[in-house]
MIDOPA-441941 format. One record per residue: residue number from 0; residue in three letters; z, x, y of N, C-alpha, C, O in turn. Coordinates in steps of 0.05 Angstrom, whole numbers. Example, Ala and Ser with C-alpha at 12.3 -4.5 7.8 and 13.67 -1.06 7.14 Angstrom:
2
<r 0; ALA; <156; 264; -114>; <156; 246; -90>; <156; 264; -66>; <169; 285; -66>> <r 1; SER; <142; 257; -45>; <143; 273; -21>; <157; 258; 1>; <161; 268; 23>> 
//
This chain:
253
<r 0; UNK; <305; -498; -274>; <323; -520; -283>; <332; -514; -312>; <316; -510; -330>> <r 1; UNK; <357; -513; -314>; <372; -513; -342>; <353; -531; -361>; <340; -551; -355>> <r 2; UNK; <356; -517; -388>; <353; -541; -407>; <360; -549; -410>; <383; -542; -404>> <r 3; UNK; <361; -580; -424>; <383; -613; -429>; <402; -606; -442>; <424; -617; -435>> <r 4; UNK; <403; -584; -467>; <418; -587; -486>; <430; -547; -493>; <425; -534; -513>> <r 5; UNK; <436; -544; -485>; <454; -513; -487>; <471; -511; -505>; <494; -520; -501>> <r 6; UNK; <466; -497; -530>; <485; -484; -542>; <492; -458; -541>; <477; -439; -534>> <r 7; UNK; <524; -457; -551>; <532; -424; -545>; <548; -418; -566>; <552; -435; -584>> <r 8; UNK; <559; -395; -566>; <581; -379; -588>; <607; -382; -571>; <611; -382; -547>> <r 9; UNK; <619; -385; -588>; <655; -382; -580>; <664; -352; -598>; <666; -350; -623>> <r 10; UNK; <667; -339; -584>; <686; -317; -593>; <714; -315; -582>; <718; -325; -559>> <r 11; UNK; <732; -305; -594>; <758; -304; -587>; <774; -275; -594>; <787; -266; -613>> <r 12; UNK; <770; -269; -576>; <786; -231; -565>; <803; -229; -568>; <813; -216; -549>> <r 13; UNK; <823; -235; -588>; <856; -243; -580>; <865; -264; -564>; <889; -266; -557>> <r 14; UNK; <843; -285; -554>; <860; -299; -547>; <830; -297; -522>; <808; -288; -528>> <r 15; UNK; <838; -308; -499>; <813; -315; -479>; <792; -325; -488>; <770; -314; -487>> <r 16; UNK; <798; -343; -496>; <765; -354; -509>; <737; -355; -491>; <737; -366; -469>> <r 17; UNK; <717; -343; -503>; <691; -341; -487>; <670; -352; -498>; <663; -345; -520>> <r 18; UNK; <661; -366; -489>; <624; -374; -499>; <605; -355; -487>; <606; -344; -465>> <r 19; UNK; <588; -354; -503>; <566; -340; -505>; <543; -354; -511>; <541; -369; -531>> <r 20; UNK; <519; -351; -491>; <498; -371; -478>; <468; -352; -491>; <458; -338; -474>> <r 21; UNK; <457; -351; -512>; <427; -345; -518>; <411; -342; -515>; <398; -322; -519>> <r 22; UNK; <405; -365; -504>; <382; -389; -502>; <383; -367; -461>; <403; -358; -449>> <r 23; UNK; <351; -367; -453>; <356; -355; -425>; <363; -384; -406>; <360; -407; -413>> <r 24; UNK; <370; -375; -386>; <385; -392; -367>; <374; -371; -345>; <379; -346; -347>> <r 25; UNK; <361; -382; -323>; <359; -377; -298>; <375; -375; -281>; <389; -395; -275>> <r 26; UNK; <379; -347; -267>; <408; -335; -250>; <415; -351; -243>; <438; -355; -252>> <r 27; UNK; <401; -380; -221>; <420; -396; -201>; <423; -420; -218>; <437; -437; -206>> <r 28; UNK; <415; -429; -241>; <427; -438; -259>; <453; -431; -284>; <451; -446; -304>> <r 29; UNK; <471; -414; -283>; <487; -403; -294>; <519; -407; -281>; <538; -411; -296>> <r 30; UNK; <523; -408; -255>; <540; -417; -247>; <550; -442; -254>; <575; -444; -258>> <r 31; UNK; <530; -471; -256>; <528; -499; -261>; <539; -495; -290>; <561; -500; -299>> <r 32; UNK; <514; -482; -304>; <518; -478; -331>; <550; -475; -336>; <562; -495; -344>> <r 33; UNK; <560; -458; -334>; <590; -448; -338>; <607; -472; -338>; <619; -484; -356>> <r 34; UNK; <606; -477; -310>; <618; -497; -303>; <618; -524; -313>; <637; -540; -310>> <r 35; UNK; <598; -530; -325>; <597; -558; -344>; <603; -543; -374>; <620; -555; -387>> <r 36; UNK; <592; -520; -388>; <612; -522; -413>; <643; -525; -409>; <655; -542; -421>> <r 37; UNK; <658; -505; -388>; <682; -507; -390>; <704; -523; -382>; <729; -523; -386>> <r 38; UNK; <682; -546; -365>; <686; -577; -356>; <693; -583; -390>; <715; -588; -398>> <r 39; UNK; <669; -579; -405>; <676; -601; -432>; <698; -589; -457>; <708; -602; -475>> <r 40; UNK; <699; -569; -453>; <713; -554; -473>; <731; -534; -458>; <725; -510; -456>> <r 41; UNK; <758; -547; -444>; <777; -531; -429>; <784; -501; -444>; <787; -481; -431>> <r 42; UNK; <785; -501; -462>; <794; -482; -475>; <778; -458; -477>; <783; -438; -491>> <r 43; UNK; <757; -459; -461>; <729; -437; -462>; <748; -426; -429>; <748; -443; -411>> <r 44; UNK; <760; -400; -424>; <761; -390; -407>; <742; -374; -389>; <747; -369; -365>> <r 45; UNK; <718; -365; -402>; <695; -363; -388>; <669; -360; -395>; <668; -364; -419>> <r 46; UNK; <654; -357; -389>; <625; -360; -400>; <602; -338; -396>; <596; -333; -372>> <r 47; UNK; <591; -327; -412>; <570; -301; -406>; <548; -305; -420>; <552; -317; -441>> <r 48; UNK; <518; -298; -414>; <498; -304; -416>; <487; -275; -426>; <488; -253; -416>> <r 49; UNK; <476; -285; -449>; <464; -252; -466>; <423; -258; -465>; <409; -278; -469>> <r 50; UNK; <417; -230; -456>; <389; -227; -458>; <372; -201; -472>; <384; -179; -471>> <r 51; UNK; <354; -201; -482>; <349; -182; -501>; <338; -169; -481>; <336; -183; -461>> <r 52; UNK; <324; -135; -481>; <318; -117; -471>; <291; -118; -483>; <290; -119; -507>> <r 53; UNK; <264; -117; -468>; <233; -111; -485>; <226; -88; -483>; <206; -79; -494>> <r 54; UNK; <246; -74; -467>; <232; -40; -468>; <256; -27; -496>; <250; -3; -500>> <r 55; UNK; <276; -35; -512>; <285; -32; -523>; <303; -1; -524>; <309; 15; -542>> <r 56; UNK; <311; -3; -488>; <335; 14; -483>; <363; 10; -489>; <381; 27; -490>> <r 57; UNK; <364; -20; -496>; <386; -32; -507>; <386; -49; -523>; <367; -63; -518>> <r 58; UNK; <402; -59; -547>; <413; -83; -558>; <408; -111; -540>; <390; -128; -544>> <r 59; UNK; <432; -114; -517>; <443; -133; -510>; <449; -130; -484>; <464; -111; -479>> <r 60; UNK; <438; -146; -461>; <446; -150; -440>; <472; -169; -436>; <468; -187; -453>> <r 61; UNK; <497; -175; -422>; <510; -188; -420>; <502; -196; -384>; <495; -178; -368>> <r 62; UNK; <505; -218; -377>; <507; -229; -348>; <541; -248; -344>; <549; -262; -362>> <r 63; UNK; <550; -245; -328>; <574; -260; -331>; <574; -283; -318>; <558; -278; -300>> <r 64; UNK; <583; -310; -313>; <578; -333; -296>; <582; -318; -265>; <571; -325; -244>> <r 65; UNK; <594; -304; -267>; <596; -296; -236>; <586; -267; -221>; <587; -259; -198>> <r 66; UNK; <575; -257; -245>; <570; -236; -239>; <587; -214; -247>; <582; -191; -244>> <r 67; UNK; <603; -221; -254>; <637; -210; -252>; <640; -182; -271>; <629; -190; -291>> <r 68; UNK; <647; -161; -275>; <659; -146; -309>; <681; -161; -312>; <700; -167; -297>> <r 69; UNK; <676; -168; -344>; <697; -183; -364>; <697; -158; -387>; <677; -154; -400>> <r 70; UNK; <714; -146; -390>; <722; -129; -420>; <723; -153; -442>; <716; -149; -465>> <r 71; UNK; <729; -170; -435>; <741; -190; -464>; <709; -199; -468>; <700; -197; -491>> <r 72; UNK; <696; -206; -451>; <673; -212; -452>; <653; -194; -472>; <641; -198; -493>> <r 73; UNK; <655; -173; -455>; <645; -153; -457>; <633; -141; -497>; <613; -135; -510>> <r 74; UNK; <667; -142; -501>; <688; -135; -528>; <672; -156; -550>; <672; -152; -575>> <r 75; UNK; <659; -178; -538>; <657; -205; -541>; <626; -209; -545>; <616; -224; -563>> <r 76; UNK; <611; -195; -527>; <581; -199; -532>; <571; -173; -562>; <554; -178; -579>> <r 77; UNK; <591; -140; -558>; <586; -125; -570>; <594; -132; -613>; <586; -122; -634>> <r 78; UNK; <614; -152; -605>; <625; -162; -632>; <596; -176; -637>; <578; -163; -647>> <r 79; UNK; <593; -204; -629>; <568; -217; -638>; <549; -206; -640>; <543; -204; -664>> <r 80; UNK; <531; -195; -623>; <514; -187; -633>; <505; -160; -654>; <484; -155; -665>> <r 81; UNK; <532; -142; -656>; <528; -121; -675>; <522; -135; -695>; <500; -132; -707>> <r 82; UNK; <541; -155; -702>; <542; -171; -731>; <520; -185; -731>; <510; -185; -753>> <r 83; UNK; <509; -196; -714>; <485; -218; -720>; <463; -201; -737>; <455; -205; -760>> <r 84; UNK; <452; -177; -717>; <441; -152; -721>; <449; -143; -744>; <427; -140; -756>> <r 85; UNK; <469; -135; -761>; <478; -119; -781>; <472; -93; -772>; <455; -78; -781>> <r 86; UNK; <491; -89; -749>; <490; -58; -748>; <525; -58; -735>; <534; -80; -728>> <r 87; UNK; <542; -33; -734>; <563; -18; -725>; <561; -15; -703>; <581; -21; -690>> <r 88; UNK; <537; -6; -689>; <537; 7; -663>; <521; 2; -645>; <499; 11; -653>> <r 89; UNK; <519; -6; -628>; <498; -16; -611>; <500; -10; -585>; <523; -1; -579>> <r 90; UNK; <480; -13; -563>; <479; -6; -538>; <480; -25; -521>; <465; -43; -526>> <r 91; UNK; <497; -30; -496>; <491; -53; -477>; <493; -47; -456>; <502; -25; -448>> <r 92; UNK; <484; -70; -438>; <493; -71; -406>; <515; -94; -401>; <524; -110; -418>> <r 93; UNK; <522; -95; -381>; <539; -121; -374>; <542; -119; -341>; <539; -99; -327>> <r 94; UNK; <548; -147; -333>; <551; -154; -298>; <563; -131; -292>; <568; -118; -312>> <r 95; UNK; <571; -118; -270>; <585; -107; -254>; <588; -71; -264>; <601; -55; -250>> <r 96; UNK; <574; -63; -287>; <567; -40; -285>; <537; -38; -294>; <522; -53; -307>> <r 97; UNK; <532; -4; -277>; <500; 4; -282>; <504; 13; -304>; <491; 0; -320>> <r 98; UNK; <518; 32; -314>; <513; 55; -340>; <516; 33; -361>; <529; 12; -359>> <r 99; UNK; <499; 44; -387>; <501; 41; -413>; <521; 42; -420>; <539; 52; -407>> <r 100; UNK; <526; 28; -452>; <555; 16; -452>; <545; 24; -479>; <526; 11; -486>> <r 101; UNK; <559; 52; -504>; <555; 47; -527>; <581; 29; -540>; <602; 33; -529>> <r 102; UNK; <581; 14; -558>; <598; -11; -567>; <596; -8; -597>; <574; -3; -606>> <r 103; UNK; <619; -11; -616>; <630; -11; -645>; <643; -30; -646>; <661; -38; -632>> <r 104; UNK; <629; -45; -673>; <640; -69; -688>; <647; -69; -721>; <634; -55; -736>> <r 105; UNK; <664; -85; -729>; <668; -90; -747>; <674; -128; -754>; <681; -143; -736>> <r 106; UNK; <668; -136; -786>; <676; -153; -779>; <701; -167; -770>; <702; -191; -765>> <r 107; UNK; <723; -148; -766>; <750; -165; -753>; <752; -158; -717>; <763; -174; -700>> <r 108; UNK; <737; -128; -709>; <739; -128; -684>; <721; -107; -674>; <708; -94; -690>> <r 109; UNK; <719; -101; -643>; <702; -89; -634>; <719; -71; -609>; <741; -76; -600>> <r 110; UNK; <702; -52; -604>; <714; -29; -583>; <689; -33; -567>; <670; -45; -576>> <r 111; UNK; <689; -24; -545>; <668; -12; -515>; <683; 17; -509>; <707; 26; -510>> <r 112; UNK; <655; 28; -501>; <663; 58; -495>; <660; 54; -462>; <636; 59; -456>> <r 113; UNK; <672; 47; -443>; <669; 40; -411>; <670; 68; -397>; <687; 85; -405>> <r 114; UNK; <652; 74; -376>; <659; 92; -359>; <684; 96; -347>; <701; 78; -345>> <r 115; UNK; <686; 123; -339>; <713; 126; -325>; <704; 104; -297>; <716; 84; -288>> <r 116; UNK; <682; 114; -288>; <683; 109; -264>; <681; 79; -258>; <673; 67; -237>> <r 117; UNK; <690; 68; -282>; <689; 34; -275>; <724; 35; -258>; <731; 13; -249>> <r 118; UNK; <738; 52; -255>; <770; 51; -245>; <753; 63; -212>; <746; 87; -212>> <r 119; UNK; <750; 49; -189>; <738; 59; -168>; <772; 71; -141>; <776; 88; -124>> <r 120; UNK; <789; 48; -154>; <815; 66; -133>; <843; 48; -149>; <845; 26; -161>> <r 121; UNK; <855; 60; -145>; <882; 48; -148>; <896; 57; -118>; <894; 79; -106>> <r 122; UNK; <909; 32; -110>; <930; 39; -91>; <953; 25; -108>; <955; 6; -123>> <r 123; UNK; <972; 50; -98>; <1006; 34; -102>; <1014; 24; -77>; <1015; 38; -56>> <r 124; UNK; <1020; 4; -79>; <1025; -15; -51>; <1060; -6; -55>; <1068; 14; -42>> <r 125; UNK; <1077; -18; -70>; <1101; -1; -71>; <1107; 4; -101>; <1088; 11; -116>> <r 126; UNK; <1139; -1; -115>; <1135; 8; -138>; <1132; -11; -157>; <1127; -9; -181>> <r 127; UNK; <1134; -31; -141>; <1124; -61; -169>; <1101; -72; -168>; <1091; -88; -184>> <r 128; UNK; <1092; -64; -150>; <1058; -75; -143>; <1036; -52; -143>; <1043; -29; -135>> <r 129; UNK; <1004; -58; -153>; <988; -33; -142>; <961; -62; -138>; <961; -86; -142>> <r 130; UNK; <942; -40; -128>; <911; -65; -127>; <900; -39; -141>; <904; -16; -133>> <r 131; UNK; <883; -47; -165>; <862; -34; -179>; <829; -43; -167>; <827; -66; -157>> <r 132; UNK; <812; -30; -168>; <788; -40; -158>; <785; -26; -180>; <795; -3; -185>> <r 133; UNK; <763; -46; -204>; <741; -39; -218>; <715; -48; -202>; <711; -61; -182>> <r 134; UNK; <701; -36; -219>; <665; -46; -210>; <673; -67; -221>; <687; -66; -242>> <r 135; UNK; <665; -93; -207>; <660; -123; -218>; <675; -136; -207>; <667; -154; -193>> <r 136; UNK; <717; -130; -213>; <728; -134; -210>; <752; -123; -209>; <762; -107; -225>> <r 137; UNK; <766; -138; -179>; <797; -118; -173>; <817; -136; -177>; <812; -160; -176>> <r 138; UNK; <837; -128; -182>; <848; -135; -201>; <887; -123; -187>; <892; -99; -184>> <r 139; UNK; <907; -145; -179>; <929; -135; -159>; <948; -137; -187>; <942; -155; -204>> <r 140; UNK; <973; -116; -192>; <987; -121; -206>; <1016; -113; -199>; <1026; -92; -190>> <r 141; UNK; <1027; -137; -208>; <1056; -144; -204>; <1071; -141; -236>; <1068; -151; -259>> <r 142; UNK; <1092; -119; -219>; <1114; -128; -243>; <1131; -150; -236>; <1146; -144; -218>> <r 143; UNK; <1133; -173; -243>; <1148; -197; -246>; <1143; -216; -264>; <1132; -212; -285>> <r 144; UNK; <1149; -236; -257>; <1145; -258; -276>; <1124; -277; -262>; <1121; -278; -238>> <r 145; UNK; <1110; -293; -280>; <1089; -308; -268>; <1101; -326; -245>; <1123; -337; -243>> <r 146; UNK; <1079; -326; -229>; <1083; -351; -207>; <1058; -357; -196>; <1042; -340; -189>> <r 147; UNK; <1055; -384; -193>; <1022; -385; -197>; <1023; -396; -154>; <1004; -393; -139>> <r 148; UNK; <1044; -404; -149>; <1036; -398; -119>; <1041; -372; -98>; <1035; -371; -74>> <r 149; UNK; <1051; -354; -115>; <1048; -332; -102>; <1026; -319; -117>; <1026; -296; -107>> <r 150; UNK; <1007; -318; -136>; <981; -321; -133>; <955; -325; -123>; <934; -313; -123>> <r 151; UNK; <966; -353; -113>; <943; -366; -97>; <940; -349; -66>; <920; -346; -52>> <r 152; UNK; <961; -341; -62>; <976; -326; -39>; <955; -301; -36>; <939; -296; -18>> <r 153; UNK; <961; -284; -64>; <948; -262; -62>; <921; -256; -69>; <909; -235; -68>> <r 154; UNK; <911; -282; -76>; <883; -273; -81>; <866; -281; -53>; <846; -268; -46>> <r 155; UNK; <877; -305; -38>; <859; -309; -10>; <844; -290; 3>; <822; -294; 12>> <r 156; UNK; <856; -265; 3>; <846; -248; 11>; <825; -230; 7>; <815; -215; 24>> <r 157; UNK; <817; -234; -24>; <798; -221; -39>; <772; -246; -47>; <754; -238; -62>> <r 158; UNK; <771; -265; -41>; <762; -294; -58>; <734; -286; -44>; <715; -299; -53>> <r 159; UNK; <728; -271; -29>; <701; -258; -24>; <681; -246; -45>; <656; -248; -46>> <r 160; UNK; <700; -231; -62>; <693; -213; -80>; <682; -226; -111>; <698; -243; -121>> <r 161; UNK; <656; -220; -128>; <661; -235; -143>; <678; -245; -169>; <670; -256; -190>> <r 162; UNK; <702; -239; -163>; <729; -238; -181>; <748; -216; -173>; <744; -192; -168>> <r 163; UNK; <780; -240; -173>; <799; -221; -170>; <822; -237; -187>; <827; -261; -189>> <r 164; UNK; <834; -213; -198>; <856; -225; -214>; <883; -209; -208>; <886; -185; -201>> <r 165; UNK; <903; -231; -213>; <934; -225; -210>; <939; -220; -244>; <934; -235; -262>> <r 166; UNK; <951; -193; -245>; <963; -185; -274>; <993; -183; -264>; <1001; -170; -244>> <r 167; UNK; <1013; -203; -289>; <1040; -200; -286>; <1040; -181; -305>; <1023; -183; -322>> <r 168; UNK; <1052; -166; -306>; <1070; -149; -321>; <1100; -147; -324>; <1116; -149; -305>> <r 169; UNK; <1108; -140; -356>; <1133; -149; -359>; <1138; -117; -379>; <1118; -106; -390>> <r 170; UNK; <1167; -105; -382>; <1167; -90; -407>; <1180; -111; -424>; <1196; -128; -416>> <r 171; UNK; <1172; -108; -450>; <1194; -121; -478>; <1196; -96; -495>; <1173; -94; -503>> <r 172; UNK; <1207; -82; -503>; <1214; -65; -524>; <1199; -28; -508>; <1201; -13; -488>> <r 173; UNK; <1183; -31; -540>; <1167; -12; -540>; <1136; -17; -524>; <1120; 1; -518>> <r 174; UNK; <1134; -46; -519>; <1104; -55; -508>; <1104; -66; -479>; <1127; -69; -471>> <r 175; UNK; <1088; -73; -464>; <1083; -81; -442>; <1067; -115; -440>; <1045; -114; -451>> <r 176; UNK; <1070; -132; -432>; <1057; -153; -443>; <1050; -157; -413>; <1062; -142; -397>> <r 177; UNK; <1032; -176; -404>; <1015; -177; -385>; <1016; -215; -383>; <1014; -226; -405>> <r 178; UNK; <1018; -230; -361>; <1007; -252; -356>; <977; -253; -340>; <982; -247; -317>> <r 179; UNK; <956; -257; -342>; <943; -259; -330>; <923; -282; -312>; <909; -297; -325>> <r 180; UNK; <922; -282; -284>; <905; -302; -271>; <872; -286; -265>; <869; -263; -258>> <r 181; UNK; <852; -306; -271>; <838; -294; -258>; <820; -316; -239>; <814; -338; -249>> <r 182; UNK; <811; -308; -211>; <795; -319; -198>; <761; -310; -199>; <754; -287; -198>> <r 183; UNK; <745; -333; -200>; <713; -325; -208>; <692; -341; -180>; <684; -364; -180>> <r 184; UNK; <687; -325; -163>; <681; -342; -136>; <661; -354; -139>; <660; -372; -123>> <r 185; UNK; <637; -355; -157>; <612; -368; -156>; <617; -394; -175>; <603; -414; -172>> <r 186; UNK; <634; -393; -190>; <652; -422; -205>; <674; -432; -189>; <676; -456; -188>> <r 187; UNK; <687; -422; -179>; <708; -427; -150>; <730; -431; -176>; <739; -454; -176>> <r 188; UNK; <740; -413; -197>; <751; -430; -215>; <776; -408; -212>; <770; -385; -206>> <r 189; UNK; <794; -413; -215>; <827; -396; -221>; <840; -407; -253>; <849; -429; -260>> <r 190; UNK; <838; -390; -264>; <838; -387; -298>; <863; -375; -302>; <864; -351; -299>> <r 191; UNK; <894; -393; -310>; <914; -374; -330>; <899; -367; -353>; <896; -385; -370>> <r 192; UNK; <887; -342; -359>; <878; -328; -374>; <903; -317; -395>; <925; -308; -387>> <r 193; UNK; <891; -324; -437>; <907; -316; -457>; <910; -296; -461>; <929; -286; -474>> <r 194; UNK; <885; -279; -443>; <878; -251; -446>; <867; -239; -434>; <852; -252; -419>> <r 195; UNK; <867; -209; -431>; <846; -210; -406>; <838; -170; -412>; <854; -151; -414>> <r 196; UNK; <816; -170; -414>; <812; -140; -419>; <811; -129; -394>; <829; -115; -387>> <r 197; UNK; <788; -135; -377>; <803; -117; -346>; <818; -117; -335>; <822; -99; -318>> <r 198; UNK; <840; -144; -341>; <871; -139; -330>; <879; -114; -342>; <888; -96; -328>> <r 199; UNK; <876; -110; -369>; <887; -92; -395>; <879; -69; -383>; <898; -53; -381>> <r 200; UNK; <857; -60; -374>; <849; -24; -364>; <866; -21; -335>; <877; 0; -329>> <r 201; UNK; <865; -46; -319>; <876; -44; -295>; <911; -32; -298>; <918; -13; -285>> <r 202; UNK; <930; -47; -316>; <950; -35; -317>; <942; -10; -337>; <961; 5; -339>> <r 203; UNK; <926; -4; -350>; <936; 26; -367>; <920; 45; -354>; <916; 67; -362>> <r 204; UNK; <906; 33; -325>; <902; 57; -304>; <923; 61; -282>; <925; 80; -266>> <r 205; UNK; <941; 33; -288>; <965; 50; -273>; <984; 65; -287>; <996; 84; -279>> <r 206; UNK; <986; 55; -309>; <1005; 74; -320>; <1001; 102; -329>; <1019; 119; -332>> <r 207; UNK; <975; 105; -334>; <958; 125; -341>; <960; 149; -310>; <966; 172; -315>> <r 208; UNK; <957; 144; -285>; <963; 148; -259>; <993; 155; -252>; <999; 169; -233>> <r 209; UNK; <1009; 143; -271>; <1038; 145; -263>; <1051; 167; -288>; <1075; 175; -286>> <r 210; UNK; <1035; 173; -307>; <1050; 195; -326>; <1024; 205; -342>; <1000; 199; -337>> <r 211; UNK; <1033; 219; -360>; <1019; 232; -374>; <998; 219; -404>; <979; 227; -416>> <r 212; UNK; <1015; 197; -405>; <999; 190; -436>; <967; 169; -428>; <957; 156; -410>> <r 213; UNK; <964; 176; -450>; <928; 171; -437>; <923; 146; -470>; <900; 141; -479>> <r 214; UNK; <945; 135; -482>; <935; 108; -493>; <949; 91; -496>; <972; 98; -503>> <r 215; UNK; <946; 63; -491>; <969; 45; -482>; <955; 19; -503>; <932; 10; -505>> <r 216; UNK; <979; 12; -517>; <970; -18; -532>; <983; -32; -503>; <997; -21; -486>> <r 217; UNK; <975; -60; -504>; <985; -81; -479>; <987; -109; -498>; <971; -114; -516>> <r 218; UNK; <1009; -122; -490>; <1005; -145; -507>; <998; -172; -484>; <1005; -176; -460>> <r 219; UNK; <979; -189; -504>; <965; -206; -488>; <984; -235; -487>; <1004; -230; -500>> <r 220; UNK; <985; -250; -480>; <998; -275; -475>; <1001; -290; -497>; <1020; -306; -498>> <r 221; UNK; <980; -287; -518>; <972; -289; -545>; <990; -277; -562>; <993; -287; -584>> <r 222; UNK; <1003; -259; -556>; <1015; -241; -578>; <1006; -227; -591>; <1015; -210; -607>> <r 223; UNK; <977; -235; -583>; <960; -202; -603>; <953; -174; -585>; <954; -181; -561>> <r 224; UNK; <948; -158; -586>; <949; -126; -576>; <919; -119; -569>; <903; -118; -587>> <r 225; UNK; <910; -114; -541>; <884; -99; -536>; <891; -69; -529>; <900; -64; -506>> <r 226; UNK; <886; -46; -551>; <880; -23; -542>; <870; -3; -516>; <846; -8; -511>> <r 227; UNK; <880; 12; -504>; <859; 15; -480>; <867; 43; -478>; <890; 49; -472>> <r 228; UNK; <846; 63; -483>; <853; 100; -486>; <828; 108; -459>; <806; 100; -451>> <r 229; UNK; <843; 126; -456>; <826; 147; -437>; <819; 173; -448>; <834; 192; -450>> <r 230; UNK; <788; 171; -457>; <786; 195; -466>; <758; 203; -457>; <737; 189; -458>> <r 231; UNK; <763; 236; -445>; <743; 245; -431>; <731; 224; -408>; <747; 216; -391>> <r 232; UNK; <710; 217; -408>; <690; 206; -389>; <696; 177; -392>; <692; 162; -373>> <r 233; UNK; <706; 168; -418>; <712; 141; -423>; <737; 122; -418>; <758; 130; -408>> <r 234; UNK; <730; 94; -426>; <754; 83; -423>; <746; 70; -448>; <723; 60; -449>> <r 235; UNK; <765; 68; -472>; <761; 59; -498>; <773; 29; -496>; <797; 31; -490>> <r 236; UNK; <764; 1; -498>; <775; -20; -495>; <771; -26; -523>; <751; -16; -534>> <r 237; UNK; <789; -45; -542>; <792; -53; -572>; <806; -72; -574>; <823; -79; -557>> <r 238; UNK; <802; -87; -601>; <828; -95; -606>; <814; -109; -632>; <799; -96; -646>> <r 239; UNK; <821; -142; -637>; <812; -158; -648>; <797; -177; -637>; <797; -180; -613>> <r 240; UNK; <780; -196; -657>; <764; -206; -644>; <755; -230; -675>; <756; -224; -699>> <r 241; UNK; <747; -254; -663>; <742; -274; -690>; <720; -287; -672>; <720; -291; -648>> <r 242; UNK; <697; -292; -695>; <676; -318; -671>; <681; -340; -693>; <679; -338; -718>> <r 243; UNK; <690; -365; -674>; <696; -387; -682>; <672; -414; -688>; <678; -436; -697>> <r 244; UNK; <643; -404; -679>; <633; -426; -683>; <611; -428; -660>; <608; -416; -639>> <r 245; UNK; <594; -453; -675>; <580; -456; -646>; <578; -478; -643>; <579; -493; -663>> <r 246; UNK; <575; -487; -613>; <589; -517; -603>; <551; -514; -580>; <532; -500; -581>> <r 247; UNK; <557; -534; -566>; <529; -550; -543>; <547; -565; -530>; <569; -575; -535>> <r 248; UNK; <523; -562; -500>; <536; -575; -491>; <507; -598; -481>; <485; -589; -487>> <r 249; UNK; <507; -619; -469>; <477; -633; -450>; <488; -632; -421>; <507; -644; -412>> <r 250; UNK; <469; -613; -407>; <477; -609; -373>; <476; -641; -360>; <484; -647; -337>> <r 251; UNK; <462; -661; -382>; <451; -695; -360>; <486; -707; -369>; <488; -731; -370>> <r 252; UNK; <509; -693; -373>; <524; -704; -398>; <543; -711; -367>; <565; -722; -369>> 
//
């Protein structure tokens, strides 16, 4: 059983705002959990649960409400706790991948060094659409403009999985900006997401797939920019990042 009174961190990735949960929470209590902070505080797009390591192979465990990989999350647990810690560099895990995750912070923002092999297939369905499958989460992307019932459309089919998201994509200039939905099946929740980091690797593994350049800024819904390079074995995710505070919530509430 949850405790009465749960507090968490709000960090903000450019935009997707996330809480971050401390205090341990029991697996089949974490779903509820989620779901009643972001009941009280709409503006929390999702929620992840951090646990320390006693064999001290890592920093920071991340768990996601759904199990799910979240980069923003991710971007999000490695910012807080470097800084809490006072260190640059630290080691983690997170939902939806096995391998070690080394992670760089500063105080304005943070990078993850991600396996290649978190990119498991890209299909090009034709030339405006592809489906990315990461570990965690797959992820369909459309060049168009948002439409949130031809969303609902395309995710029925995946709502098995634990998370799937619709990335719009648009060009403006010199940058690529991204709308993103995401669906989280153990919250049953469909999120217009401000931001979204595994939307962000999902298109710069297509474009990365479709030509030669191997680093792509993407702009978020926010207007601010998440980084995303392919180098060697990695996938470099970055950008900015602010923690705003800490808020509670009471689960009897």
């Amino acid at each position: 059983m949850a405790p009465s009174t749960i507090p968490f961190q709000i960090l903000w990735p450019g935009g997707n705002t996330t809480a971050l949960v401390e205090i341990p929470i029991a697996s089949e209590d974490r779903a509820q959990v989620a779901s009643t902070i972001m009941k009280e505080y709409p503006e929390i797009e999702q929620v992840g649960f951090l646990q320390t390591d006693p064999t001290g192979e890592i920093d920071v465990q991340l768990q996601m409400m759904g199990g799910e990989f979240c980069g923003n999350a991710t971007r999000s647990t490695a910012f807080y706790w470097a800084n809490k810690i006072g260190k640059d560099r630290i080691t983690l895990r997170t939902s939806g991948i096995d391998e070690l995750i080394p992670a760089f912070a500063s105080p304005t923002d943070s990078s993850v060094h991600l396996p290649l092999s978190l990119i498991q297939n890209i299909d090009h369905v034709d030339e405006n659409s592809s489906i990315v499958e990461l570990k965690g989460i797959t992820h369909i992307l459309c060049w168009a403009e948002p439409n949130e019932q031809l969303t609902q459309e395309l995710i029925k089919d995946y709502k098995h999985l634990p998370a799937v998201g619709v990335i719009y994509a648009r060009e403006e200039g010199n940058t690529v900006v991204i709308d993103p939905y995401v669906y989280v099946r153990d919250t049953d929740t469909l999120i217009h997401e401000t931001s979204c980091g595994s939307g962000s690797i999902a298109l710069a593994a297509v474009l990365n797939d479709r030509s030669s350049e191997s680093s792509f800024t993407i702009t978020q819904p926010t207007g601010k920019e998440i980084i995303v390079k392919f180098v060697g074995d990695y996938i470099i995710l970055a950008g900015d990042i602010e923690h705003r505070g800490t808020k509670e919530v009471r689960m009897d509430a």
